[in-house]
N, C-alpha and C positions, 0 to 999 in steps of 0.2 A: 584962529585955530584951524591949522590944516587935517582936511581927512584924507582916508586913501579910496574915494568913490571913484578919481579916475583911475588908479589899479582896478579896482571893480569893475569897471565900464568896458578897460580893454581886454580882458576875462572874458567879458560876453562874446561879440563880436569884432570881426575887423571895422566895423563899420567907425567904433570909436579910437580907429589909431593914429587920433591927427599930428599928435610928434611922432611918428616911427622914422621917417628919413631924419630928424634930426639926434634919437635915440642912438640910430642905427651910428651917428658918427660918434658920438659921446661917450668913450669907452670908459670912463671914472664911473659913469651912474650902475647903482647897483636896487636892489630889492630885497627886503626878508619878509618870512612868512608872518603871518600875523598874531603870531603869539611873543615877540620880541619889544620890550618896552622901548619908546621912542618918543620925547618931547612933542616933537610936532606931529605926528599921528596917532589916530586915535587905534589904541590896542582892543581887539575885538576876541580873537579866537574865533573866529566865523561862528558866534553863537548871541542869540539874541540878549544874553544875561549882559552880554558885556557890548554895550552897542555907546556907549559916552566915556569910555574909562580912557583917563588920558594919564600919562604914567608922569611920574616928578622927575624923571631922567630915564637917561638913553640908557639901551643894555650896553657891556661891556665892548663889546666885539662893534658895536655902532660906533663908541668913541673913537678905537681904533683906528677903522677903516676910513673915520672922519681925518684922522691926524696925517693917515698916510697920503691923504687925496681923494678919496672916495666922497660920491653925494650919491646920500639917500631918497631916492625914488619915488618910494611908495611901500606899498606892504599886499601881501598876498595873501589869498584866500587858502582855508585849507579844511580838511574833514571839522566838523565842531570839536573844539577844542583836542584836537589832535585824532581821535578817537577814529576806527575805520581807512582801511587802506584802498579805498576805492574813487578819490575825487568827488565823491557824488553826495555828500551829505554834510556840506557848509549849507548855514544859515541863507546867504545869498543867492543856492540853486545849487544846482550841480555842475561839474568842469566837464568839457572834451578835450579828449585827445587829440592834439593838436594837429595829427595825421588822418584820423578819421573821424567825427563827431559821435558818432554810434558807439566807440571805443572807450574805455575808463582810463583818464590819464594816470591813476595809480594816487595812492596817496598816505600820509597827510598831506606832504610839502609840495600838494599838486598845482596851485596856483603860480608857484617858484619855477618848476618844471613846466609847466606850459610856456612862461613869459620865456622864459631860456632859451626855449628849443624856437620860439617864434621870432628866434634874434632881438630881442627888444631891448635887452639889458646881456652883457655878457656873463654875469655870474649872478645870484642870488646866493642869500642863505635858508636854510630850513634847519629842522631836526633830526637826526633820525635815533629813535628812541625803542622802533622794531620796523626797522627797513625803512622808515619814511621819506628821506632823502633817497638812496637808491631805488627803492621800486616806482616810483616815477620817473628818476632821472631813465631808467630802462624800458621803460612803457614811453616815454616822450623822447627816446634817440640824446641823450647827451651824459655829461659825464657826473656824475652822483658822488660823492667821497665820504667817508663818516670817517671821521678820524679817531685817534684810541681814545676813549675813556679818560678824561677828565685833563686831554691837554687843552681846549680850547675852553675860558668862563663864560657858567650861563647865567651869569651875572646878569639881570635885569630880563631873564626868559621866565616864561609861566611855565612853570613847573609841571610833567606830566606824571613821571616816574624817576625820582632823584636819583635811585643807582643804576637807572639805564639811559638815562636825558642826553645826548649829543651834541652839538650843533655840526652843523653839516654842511657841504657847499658843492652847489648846483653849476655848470660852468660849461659854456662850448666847447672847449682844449682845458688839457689835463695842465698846460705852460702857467693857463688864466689860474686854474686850481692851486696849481703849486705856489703862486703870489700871491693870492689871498692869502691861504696856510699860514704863510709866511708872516703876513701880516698879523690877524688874529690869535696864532698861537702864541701865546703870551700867559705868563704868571699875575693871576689877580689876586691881591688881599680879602677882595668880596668874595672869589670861588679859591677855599681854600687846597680845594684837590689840586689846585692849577698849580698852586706853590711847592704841594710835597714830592719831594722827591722820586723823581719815577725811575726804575727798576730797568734798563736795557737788558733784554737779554744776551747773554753776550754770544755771539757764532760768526762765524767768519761764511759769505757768500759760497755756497755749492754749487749754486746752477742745478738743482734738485728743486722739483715744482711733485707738488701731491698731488692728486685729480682723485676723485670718489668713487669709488669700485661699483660698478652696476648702474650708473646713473643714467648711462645713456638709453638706455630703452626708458625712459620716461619723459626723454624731453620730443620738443616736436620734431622731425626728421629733418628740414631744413637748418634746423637748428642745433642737431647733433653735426649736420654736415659741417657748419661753420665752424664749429669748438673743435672736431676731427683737424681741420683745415691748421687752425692755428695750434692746437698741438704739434701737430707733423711742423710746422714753421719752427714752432720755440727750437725741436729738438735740433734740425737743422743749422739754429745757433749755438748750439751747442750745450742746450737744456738738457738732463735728464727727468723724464717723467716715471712719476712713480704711482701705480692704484696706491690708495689706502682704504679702510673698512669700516666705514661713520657707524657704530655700533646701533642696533635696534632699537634700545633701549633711550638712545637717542633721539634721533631719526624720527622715532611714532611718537614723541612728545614733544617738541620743539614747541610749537605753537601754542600746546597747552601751560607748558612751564611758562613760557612769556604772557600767555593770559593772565596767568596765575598773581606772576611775581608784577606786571602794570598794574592791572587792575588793581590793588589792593593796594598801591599807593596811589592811585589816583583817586581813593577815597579819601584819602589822607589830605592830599593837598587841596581836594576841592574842598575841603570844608569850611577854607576861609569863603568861599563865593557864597556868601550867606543873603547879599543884598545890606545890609549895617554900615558894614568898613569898603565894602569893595563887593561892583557887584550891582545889577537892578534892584532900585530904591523903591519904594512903596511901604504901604503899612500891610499889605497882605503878610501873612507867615512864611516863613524861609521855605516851609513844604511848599507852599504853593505857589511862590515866587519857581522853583524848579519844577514842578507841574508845569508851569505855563509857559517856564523860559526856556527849560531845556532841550534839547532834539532828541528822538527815540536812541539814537545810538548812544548816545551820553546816558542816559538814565540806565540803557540796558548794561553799560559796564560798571555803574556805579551799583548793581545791584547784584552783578558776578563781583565784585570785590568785595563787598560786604559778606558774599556768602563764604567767598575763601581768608577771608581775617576772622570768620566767626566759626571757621571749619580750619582750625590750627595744621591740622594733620597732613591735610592736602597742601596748605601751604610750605609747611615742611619739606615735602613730597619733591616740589616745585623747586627748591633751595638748595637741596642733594643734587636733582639733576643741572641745576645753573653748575653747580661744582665742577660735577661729570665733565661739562662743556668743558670746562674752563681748563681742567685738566686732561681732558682727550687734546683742545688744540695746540697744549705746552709740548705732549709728546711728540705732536706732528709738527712743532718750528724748531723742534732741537735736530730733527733730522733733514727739515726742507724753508729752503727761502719762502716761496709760497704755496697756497692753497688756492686752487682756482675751479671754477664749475660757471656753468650759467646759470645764474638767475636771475628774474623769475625762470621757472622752465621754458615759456614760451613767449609770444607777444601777448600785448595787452589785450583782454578778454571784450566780448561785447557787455555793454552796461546792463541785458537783457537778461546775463548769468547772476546777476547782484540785488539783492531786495536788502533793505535797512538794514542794520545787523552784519554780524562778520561772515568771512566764509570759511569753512572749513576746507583748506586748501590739502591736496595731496605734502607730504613730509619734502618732495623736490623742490616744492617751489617755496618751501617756508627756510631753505638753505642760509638766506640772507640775516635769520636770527643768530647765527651761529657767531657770527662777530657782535652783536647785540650783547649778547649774555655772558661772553668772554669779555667782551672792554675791547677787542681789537679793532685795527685801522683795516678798513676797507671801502673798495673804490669798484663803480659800475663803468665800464665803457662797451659802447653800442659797436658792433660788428656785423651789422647787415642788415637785411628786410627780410620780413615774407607776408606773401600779399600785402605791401605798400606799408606793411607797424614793425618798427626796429625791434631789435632784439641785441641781449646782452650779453657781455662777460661779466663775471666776477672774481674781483682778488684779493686774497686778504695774506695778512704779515701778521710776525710776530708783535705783542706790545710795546708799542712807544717806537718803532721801526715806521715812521709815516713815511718818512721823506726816502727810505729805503723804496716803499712800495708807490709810492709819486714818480720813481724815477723809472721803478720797470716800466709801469702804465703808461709812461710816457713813450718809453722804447715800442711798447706793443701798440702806441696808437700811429706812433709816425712810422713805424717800421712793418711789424709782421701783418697786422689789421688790414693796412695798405694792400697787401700781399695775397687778397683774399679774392 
């Protein structure tokens, strides 16, 4: 029975990358994050409850990428059990930034986005369930993709939050992205959303791009420079750029509404991790099995979820404004191909701004929820430095429009990015 300790090991340091020249030639080998069931390794969730659980078969998207040619690697570290967008609170230690140590690689799908960005493997998978695939692919310089809502099955994934769950793919070039895609999006009978019929919106290409009214006095100045830069490019080709006005009401809840609406399934689904069926075994009590096995940030969301499943009203609350989203960004693709902004706002933070627990980020840099909570496809590509930590674009499409927005992202990595 195989584990994934040498994923772990190469996590740590360079010290333990004794295939890396042969990595470095082997472009089939791939990675996913450790929440992904897989035959031969053992599924952890970076959390000590689940440190032997070996799954009866591969997730969906594993057979796949088996069928097309692909071998599987290993598996990657990531926040416990998805929980925390910061790299730094897996079971196994905390992650760096693979640009500066001092730095937060960003996370959950931080371990994914490290090995990526380190060339080791050319693509990985992860989730992104509230930015977790892009805000590290962004903090780690490489390309992050969440695709729409319920085209790719999460057929044999642990479950975070079922009507926000993703999977996602991590990749050096957008060319690598778009062949995976390719590969994995697929209709499965185990993930029935993959089969229902999806809805294209119908609009014929404008060459109309939105950008968010006001945004720019909050990002970092090097990094307004760069977004100015490639604006002035699009338009050049012949883009028109248009403000639009992300409503207040908005804006000042993002983060909360996503607390809201995760957390309170992710009480739902942990329930099975009782230690019985699934789960660290022992005769202790199910409390105390999670007293002992679970990490502070796990416990602390499992305990804002229970208050907002037992507080109706707020959840409610939470449910109107997913709406809102959902119908603010209908209005804004029936008038524009895409929506684009940077995010995060800036580069990756020092690990020294982060204690246990979430952060209460400014409404700029929680930007990346906004395809979260709508279902839409959206993709991070890295567009420069400052002081030596990458920084990002963001673009997002209408629903079920991926390979519409695969194709710009490709245009703007080979073409205007270049230009910069």
């Amino acid at each position: 029975m195989k584990t994934h300790k040498l994923t772990e090991q190469l996590l740590k340091k360079e010290k333990a990358l004794l295939d890396y020249r042969f990595l470095k030639v082997n472009k089939n080998f791939y990675l996913v994050k450790d929440t992904f069931w897989s035959k031969d390794f053992i599924t952890t969730a970076s959390s000590r409850f689940l440190t032997s659980f070996l799954a009866p078969e591969n997730a969906t998207v594993i057979n796949l990428l088996t069928k097309a040619g692909f071998f599987l690697l290993g598996k990657t570290a990531l926040d416990e059990f998805a929980c925390g967008g910061t790299g730094l609170l897996a079971t196994t230690g905390p992650l760096e930034n693979p640009y500066h140590y001092q730095h937060i690689p960003g996370g959950s799908s931080s371990g994914s986005a490290i090995l990526v960005a380190k060339g080791l493997v050319p693509f990985a998978l992860g989730t992104d369930t509230g930015d977790s695939v892009r805000r590290p692919a962004a903090y780690c310089g490489i390309i992050g993709f969440k695709p729409s809502y319920g085209i790719i099955s999460r057929y044999g994934l642990i479950p975070m939050a079922t009507s926000l769950d993703t999977v996602g793919i991590l990749a050096k070039e957008v060319k690598i992205t778009k062949k995976v895609f390719s590969v994995i999006a697929q209709p499965d009978p185990n993930d029935l959303l993959t089969i229902t019929k999806k809805k294209i919106i119908a609009f014929k290409p404008t060459k109309k791009i939105a950008i968010l009214q006001g945004l720019e006095k909050y990002l970092q100045p090097k990094l307004n420079f760069f977004y100015q830069q490639i604006l002035t490019n699009l338009k050049k080709k012949g883009y028109v750029i248009q403000k639009v006005f992300l409503p207040k009401k908005i804006s000042e809840n993002l983060q909360l509404t996503y607390l809201a609406l995760f957390s309170s399934e992710f009480v739902s689904h942990l329930n099975s991790l009782q230690g019985i069926t699934y789960g660290r075994k022992g005769t202790n009590s199910i409390t105390k099995k999670r007293s002992d096995n679970l990490g502070k940030i796990v416990k602390e969301r499992l305990l804002i979820g229970a208050y907002f499943l037992e507080s109706q009203g707020d959840l409610i609350k939470a449910k109107q404004l997913r709406s809102l989203v959902v119908n603010w960004t209908k209005k804004i693709f029936q008038k524009h191909d895409f929506l684009v902004f940077p995010s995060p706002n800036g580069s990756a933070p020092h690990q020294d701004n982060f204690s246990a627990g979430f952060v209460n980020e400014h409404w700029s840099d929680n930007l990346l929820l906004l395809a979260n909570l709508a279902g839409l496809p959206s993709i991070n590509l890295p567009i420069g430095f400052i002081d030596s930590l990458p920084v990002s674009i963001n673009l997002n499409c209408a629903y079920n429009q991926d390979n519409f927005l695969l194709n710009f992202a490709e245009l703007l990595e080979n073409n205007l990015i270049k230009e910069n």
